[in-house]
PLY file of the C-alpha trace (Angstrom):
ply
format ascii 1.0
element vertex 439
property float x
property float y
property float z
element edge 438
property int vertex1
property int vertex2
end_header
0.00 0.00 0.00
1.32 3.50 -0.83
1.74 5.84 2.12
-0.53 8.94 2.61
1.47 12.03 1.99
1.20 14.30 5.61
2.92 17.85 6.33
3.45 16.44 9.97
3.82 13.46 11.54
4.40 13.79 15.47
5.77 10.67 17.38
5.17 10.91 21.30
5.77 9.25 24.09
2.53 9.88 25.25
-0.79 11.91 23.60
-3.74 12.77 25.97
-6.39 13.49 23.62
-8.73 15.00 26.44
-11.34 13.47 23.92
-12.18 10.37 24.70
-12.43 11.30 28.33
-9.81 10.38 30.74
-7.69 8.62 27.80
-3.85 8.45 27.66
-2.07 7.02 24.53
1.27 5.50 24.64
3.65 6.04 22.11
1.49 6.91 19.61
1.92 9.09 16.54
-0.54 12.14 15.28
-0.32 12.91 11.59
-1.47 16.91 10.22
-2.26 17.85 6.98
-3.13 20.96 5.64
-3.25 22.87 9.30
-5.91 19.49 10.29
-5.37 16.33 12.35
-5.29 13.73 10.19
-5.27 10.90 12.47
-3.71 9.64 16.05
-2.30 6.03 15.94
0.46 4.27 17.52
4.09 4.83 15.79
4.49 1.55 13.85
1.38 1.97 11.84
2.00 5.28 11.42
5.04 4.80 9.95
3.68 2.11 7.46
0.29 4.89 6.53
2.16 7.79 6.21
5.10 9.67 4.42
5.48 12.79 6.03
7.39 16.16 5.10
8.68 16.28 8.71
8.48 13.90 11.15
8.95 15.25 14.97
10.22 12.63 17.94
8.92 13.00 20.93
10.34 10.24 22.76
10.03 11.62 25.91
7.57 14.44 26.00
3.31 14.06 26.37
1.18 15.85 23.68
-1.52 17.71 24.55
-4.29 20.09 23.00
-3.11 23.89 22.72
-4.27 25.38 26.26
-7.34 28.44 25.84
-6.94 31.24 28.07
-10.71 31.92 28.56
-10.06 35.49 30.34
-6.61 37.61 29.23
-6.61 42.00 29.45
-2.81 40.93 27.07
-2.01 44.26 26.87
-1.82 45.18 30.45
1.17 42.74 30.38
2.97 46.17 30.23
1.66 47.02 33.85
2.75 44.05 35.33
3.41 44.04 39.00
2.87 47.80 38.97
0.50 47.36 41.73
-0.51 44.29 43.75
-1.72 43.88 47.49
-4.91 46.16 46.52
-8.26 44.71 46.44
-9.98 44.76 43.10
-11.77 48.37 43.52
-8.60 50.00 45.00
-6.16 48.63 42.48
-8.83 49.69 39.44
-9.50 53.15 41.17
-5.94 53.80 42.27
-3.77 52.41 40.21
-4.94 50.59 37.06
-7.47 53.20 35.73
-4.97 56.15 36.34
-1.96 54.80 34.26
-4.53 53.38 31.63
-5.79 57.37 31.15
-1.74 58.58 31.02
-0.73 55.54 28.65
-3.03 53.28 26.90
-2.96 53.67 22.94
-2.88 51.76 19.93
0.95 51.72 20.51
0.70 50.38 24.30
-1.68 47.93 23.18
0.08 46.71 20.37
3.33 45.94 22.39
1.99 44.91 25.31
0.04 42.27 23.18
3.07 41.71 21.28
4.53 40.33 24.97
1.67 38.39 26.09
1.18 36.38 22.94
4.98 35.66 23.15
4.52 34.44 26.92
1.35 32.87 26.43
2.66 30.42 23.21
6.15 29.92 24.98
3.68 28.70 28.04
1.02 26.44 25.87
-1.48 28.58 25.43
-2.55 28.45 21.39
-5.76 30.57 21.94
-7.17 33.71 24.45
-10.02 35.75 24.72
-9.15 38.61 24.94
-10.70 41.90 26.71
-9.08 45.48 26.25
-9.15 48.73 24.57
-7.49 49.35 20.84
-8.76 45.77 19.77
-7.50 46.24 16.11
-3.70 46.91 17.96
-4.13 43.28 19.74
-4.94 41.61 16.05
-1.83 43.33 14.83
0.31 41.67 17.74
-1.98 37.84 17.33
-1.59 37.84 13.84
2.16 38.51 14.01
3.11 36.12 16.24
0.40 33.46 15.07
-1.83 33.03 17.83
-5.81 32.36 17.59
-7.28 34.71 19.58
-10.65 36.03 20.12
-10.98 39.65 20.62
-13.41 41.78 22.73
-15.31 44.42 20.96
-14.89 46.13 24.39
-17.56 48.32 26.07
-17.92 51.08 29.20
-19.63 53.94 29.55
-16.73 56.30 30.59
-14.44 57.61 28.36
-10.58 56.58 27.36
-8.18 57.42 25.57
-9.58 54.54 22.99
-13.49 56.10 22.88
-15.51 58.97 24.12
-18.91 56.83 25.53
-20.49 53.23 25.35
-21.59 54.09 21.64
-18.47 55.09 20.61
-16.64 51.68 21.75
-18.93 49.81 20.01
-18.91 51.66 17.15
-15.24 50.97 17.08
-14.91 47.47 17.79
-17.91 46.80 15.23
-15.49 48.47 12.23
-12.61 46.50 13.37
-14.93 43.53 13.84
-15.31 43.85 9.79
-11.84 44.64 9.16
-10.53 41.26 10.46
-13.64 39.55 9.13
-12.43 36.05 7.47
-8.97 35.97 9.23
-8.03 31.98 9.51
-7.48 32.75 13.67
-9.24 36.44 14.50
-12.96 36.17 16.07
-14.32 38.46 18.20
-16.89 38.93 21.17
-18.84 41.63 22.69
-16.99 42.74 25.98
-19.02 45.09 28.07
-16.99 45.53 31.22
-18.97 44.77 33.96
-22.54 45.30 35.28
-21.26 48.14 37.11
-19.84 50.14 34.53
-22.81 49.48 31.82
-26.25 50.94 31.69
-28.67 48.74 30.59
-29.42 50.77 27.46
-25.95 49.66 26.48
-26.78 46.18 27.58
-29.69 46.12 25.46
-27.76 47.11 22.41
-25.34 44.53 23.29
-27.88 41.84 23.31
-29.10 42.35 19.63
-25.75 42.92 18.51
-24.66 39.31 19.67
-27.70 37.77 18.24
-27.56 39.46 15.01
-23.61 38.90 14.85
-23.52 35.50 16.99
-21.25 36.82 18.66
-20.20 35.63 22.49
-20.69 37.93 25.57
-17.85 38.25 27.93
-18.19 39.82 31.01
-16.84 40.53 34.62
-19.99 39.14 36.74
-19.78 38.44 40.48
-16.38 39.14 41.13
-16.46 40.85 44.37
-19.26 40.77 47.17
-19.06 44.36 47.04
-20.40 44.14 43.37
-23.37 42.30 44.66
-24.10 44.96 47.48
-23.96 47.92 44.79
-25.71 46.09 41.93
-28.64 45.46 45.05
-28.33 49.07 45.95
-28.43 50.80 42.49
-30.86 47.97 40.62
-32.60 46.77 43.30
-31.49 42.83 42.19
-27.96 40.93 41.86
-26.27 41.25 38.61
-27.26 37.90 37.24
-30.86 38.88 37.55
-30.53 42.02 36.39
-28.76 40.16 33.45
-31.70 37.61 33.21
-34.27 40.81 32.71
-32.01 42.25 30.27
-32.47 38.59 28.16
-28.56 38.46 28.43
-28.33 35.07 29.74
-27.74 32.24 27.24
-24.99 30.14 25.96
-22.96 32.74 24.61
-22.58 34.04 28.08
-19.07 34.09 29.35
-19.28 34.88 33.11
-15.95 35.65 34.27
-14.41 35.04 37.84
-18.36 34.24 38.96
-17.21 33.97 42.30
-19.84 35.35 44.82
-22.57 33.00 44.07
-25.86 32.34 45.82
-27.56 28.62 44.92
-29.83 31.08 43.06
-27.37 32.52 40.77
-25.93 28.93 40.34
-29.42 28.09 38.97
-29.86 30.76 36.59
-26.60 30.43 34.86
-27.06 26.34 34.38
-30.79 27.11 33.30
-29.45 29.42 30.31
-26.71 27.19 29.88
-24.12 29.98 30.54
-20.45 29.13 30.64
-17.80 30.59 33.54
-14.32 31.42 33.40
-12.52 30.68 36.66
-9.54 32.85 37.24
-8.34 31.26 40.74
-4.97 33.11 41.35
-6.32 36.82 40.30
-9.14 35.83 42.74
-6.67 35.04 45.48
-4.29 37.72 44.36
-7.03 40.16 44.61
-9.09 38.56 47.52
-12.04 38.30 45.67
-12.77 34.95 46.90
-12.78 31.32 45.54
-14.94 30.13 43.07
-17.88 27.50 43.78
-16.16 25.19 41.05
-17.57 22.74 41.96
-21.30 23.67 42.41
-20.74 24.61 38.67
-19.49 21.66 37.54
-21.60 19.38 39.25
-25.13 21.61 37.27
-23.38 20.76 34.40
-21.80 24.47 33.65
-19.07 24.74 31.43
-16.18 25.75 33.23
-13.12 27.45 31.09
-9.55 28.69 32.85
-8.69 32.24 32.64
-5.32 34.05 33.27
-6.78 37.50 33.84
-4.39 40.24 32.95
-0.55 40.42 34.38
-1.55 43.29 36.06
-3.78 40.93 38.47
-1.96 37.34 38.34
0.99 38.48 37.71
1.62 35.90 34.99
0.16 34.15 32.06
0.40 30.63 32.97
-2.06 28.42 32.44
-0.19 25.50 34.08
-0.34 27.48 37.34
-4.33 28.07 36.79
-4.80 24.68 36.54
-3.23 23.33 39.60
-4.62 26.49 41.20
-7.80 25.36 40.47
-7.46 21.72 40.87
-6.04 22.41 44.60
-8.71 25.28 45.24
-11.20 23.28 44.31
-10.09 20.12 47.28
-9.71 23.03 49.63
-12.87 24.99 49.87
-14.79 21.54 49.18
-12.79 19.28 52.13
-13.17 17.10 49.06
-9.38 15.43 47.71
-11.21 13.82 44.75
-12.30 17.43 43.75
-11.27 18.37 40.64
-8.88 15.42 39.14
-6.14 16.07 36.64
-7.58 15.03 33.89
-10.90 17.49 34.46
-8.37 20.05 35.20
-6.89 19.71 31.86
-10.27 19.51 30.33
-10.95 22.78 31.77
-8.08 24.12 29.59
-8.50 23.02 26.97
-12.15 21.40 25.47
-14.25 23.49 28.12
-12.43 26.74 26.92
-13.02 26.28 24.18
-16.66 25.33 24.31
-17.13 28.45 25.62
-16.11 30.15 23.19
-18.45 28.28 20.59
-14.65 26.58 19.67
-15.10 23.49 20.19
-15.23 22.11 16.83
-12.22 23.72 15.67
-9.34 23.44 19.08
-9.84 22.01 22.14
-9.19 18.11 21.80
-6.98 15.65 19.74
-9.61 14.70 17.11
-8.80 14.24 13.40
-10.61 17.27 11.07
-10.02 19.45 14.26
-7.08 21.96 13.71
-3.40 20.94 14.99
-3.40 23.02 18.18
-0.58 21.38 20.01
1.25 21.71 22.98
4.53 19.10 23.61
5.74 19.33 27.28
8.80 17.43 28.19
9.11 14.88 30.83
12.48 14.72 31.30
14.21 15.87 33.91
15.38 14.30 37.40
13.22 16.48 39.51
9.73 15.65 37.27
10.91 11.65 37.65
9.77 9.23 38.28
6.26 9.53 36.12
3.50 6.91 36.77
0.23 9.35 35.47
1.31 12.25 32.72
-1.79 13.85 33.48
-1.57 14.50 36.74
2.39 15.25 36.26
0.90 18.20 33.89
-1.21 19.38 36.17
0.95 19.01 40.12
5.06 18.66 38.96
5.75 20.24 34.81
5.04 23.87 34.72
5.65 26.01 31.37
8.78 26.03 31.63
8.58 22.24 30.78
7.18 23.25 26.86
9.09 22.58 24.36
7.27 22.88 21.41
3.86 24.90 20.10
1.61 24.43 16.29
-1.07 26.47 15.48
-3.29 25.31 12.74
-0.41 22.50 12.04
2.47 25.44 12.02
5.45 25.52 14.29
5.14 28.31 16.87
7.87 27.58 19.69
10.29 24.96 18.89
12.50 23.57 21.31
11.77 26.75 23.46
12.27 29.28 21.29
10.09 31.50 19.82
9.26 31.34 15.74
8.01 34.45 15.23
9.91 37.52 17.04
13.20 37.39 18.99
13.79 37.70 22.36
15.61 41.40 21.85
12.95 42.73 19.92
10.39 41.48 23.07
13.72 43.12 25.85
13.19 46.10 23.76
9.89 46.39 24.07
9.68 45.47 27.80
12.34 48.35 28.50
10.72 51.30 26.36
7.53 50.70 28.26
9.19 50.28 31.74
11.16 53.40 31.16
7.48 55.38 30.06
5.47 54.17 32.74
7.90 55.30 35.77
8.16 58.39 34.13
0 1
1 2
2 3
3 4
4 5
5 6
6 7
7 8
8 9
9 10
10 11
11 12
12 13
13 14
14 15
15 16
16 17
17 18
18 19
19 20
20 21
21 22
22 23
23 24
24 25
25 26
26 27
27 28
28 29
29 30
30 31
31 32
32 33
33 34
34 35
35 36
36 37
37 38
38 39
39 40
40 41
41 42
42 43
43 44
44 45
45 46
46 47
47 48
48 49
49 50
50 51
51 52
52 53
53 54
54 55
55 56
56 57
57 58
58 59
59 60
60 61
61 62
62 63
63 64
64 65
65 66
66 67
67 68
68 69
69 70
70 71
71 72
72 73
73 74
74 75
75 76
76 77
77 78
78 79
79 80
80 81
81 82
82 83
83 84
84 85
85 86
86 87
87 88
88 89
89 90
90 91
91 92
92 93
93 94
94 95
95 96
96 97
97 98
98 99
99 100
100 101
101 102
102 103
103 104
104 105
105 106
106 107
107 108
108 109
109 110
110 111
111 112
112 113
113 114
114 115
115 116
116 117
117 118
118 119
119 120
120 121
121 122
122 123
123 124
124 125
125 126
126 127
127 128
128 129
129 130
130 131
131 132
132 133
133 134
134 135
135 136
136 137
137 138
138 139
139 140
140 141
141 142
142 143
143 144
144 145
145 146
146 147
147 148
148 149
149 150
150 151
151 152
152 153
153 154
154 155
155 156
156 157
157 158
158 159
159 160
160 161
161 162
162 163
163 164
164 165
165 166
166 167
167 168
168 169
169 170
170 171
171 172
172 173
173 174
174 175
175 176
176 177
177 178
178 179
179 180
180 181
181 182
182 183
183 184
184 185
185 186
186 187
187 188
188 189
189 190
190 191
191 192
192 193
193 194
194 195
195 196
196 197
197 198
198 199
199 200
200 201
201 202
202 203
203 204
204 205
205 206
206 207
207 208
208 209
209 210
210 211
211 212
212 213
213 214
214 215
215 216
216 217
217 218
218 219
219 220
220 221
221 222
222 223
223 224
224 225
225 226
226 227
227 228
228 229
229 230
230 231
231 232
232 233
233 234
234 235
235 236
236 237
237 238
238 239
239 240
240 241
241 242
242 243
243 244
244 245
245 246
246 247
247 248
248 249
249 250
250 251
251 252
252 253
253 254
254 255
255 256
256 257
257 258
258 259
259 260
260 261
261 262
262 263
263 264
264 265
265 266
266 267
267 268
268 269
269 270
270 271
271 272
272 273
273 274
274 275
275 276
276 277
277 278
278 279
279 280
280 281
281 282
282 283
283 284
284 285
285 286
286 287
287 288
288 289
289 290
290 291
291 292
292 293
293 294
294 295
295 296
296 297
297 298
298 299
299 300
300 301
301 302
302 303
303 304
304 305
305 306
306 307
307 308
308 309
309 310
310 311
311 312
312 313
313 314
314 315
315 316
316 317
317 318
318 319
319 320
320 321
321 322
322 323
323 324
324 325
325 326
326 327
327 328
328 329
329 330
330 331
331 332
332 333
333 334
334 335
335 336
336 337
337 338
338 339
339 340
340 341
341 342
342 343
343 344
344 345
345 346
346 347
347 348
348 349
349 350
350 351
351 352
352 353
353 354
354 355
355 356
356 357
357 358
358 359
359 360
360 361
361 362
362 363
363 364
364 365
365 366
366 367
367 368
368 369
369 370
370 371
371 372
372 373
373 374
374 375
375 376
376 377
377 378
378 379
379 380
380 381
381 382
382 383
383 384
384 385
385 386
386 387
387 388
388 389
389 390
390 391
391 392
392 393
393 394
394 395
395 396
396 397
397 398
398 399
399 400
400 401
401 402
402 403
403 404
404 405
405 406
406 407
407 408
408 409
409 410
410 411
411 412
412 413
413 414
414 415
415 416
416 417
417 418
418 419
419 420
420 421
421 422
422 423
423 424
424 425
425 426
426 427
427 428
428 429
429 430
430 431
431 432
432 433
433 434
434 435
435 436
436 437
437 438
């Protein structure tokens, strides 16, 4: 029989396909054509089916899924560490908002997205959603460095050096919404900021623009209980049911942090089939509080892992969210089956994803899905010996552990290193900004 002709053939020592559930291939092989997964198989009859262009060994490494970073601000990489040990309203009001007014432009956002996508494919990550001002700026930076991203067509009612009111954002993100229209790895959502910096005339618009569009919502929703005790205040109901009146609730609902959560809200979220994206260390980081995970999981919410910005974690990393979350989840609960590895990883991957109506494109190891891969190396003395790779991925390897990064079947990081942009350009740019924002 004459071998299949394949771009890529990838030999592993393991592949965790995080579809089937729970699965764990040994040395198998995964075979990419035209940007697609082709098939997963072991090595031998691999070898035999195909004749591939390049052929990668992974003897000791496990391949898994590209991670999604369900929640990212990537530009505000540039304000990283410039103020932590605030709680959320004191580090906006303080700190955040202030240098945002004295240095956020298409420039700043360009850059700083620039950074991020560099830390966030060295780390894994092959796709973020992305929330932040100058939207067009972060497709320049994703597109550069190759990274499928889906960006927020961002709305507040105050003004910003970006827009002048809530109509004015959304005018803007709409025209760059259908300037990027058709790009292989640029999608965008509707990103109105939080209930307590949008009127519901705004929300309203918002609403028919997502059905008209289909378009996904993602918003800050019960992140502090101080939110809760304003929204009750102001609107006279939480935010979720002021969301619910608003017809805002649905599957294209990505409620972020959702951590201040009566059984109530629990139920109106898994009756419109909303999804959450858990951010556990900006929550601790913050003190916002830990997420009722669990409670999501078990009404059958999808659950996503989020980064926030480095201005709140203070890194991109989602191999620290998901032990975060994995070891959150055993605390609050007293449960130590809370949480496994390999729902951890599925939280990273397929549920992110999902949630971002992705999941038949990225997510899982299936062939006619795109080759979104992440190889992580199991190699060294101090991640030996290895009896489970999932739950190695998840409590011992950290990102420092990946090796190598595709993106629709292209090389990203390889061995390490970066593809796309050199480590002096990304210095340079890191040192510019530094040097502006002490000024």
């Amino acid at each position: 029989m004459t071998p299949t002709p394949v771009d890529l053939l990838i030999e592993a020592r393991w592949i965790i396909p995080v579809e089937p559930a729970d699965s764990t291939l040994e040395h198998h092989a995964l075979a990419v054509r035209d940007g697609r997964i082709v098939a997963i198989l072991p090595i031998d009859q691999a070898q035999l089916r195909f004749a591939a262009a390049e052929t990668v060994s992974l003897p000791d490494h496990v391949l898994i899924p590209g991670l999604v970073n369900l929640h990212c601000h990537a530009a505000m990489t540039l304000l990283r560490g410039l103020a932590d040990d605030l709680p959320l309203m004191r580090w906006l009001q303080d700190a955040i908002w202030p240098a945002e007014v004295r240095h956020v432009s298409h420039a700043f956002v360009r850059d700083g997205s620039l950074l991020a996508a560099a830390e966030m494919l060295r780390g894994g990550i092959t796709t973020c959603n992305d929330m932040y001002f100058f939207p067009e700026a972060a497709a320049e930076a994703f597109d550069r460095l190759g990274l499928r991203a889906v960006l927020g067509i961002t709305a507040i009612e105050f003004p910003s050096q970006y827009a002048a009111d809530a109509d004015d954002y959304l005018r803007k993100g709409l025209a760059t919404f259908d300037a990027w229209r058709g790009h292989p790895l640029i999608r965008f959502a509707l990103a109105p900021h939080a209930p307590y910096t949008i009127s519901d005339r705004t929300f309203e618009r918002i609403g028919a623009l997502a059905g008209e569009l289909e378009l996904p919502i993602h918003i800050h929703l019960h992140e502090t209980a101080g939110e809760i005790a304003d929204s009750l205040r102001d609107f006279g109901q939480r935010p979720i049911t002021r969301l619910e009146n608003l017809d805002l609730l649905g599957p294209n609902l990505i409620a972020v942090h959702a951590v201040h959560l009566a059984h109530e809200d629990i139920e109106r979220l898994a009756l419109h089939r909303c999804a959450v994206a858990h951010c556990p260390t900006s929550n601790m980081k913050l003190a916002s509080g830990a997420a009722p995970v669990a409670r999501l999981l078990a009404h059958g919410l999808t659950v996503g892992l989020g980064s926030d910005g480095a201005a709140s974690n203070n890194r991109l990393d989602l191999f620290r969210e998901m032990q975060q979350a994995s070891l959150l989840a055993k605390l609050s609960t007293g449960d130590a089956s809370a949480l496994p590895a390999h729902r951890a990883l599925r939280m990273a991957t397929l549920d992110g994803a999902r949630a971002l109506g992705l999941d038949h494109e990225t997510g899982s190891l299936l062939p006619g899905k795109a080759a979104d891969l992440c190889a992580v190396r199991i190699d060294e003395p101090d991640d030996l010996p290895c009896f489970h790779p999932v739950s190695h991925l998840i409590h011992v390897l950290g990102r420092h552990a990946v090796s190598d990064v595709w993106v629709a079947g292209q090389a990203r990081v390889r061995h390490g290193r970066l593809l796309q942009i050199t480590n002096t350009e990304l210095l340079g740019i890191a040192r510019l900004w530094q040097n502006k924002l002490r000024q």
